[in-house]
C-alpha positions as CSV (number, residue, x, y, z in Angstrom):
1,X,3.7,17.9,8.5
2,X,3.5,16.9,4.9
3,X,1.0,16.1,2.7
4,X,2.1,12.9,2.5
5,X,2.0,11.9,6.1
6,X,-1.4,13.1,6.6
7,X,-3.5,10.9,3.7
8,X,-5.0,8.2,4.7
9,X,-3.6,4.5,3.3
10,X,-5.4,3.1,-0.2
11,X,-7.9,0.4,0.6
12,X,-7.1,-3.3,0.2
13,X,-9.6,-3.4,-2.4
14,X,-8.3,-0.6,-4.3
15,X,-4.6,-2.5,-4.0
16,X,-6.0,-5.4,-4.9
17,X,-7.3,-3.1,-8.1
18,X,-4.4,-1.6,-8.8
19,X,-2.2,-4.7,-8.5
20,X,-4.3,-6.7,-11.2
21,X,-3.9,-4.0,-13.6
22,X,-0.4,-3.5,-13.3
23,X,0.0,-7.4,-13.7
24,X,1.1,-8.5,-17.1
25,X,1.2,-5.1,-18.7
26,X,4.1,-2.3,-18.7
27,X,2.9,-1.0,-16.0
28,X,3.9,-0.7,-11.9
29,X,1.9,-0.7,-9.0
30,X,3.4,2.0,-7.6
31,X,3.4,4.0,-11.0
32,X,-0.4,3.2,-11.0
33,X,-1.0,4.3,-7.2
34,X,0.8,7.2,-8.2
35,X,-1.8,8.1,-11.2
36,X,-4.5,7.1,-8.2
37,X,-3.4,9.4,-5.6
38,X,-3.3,12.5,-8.3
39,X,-7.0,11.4,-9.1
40,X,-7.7,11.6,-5.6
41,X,-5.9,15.0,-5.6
42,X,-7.7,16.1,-8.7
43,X,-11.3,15.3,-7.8
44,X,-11.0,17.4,-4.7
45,X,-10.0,20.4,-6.2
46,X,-12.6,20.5,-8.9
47,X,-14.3,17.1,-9.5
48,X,-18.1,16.1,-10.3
49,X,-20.1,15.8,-7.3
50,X,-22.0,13.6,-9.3
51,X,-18.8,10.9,-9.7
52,X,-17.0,9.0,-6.2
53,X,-13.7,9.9,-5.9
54,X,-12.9,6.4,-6.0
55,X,-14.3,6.6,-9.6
56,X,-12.5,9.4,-10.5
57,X,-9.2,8.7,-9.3
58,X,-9.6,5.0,-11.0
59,X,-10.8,6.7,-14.4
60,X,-7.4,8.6,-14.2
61,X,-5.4,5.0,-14.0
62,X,-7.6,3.6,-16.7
63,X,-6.4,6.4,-18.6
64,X,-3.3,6.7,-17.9
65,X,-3.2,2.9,-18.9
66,X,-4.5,3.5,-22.7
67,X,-2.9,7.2,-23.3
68,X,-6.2,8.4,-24.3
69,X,-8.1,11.1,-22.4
70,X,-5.0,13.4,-21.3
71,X,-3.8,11.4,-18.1
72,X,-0.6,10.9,-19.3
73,X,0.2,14.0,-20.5
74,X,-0.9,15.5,-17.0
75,X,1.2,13.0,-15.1
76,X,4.3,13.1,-17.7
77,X,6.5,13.1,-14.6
78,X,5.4,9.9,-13.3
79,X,5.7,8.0,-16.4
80,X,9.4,9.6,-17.0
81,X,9.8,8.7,-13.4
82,X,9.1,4.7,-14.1
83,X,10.1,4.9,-18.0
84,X,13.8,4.4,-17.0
85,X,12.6,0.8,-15.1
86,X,11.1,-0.2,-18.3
């Protein structure tokens, strides 16, 4: 079974989240739950105790968004991935 199959759905909050700050900028929802599920991924195999993984996985997106902070160099992929819909 894959990885994939086996995670359990985002949140309607974290959606709702995700959806807002793709809306008006150059970014896509599913670019950004992209970014979210690697910060999920991330935080489990060596994040803070001290920080939700909610947190951490939304710090990722945040910056991802800005560029600053490494995110988007660690998820080049993704944003060659979604760079060709820009």
């Amino acid at each position: 079974m894959s990885q994939v199959r086996r995670r359990k759905p985002l949140s309607e909050s974290v959606k709702a989240s995700l959806r807002k700050k793709a809306e008006g900028t150059r970014f896509f929802y599913g670019e950004l739950a992209e970014v979210y599920r690697k910060g999920q991924g991330a935080y489990l195999s060596a994040g803070s105790r001290n920080v939700p993984m909610a947190a951490w996985a939304m710090g990722r997106v945040n910056s991802y968004m800005t560029g600053k902070g490494g995110a988007r160099t660690a998820d080049a992929k993704i944003y060659s991935k979604y760079q060709k819909k820009r």
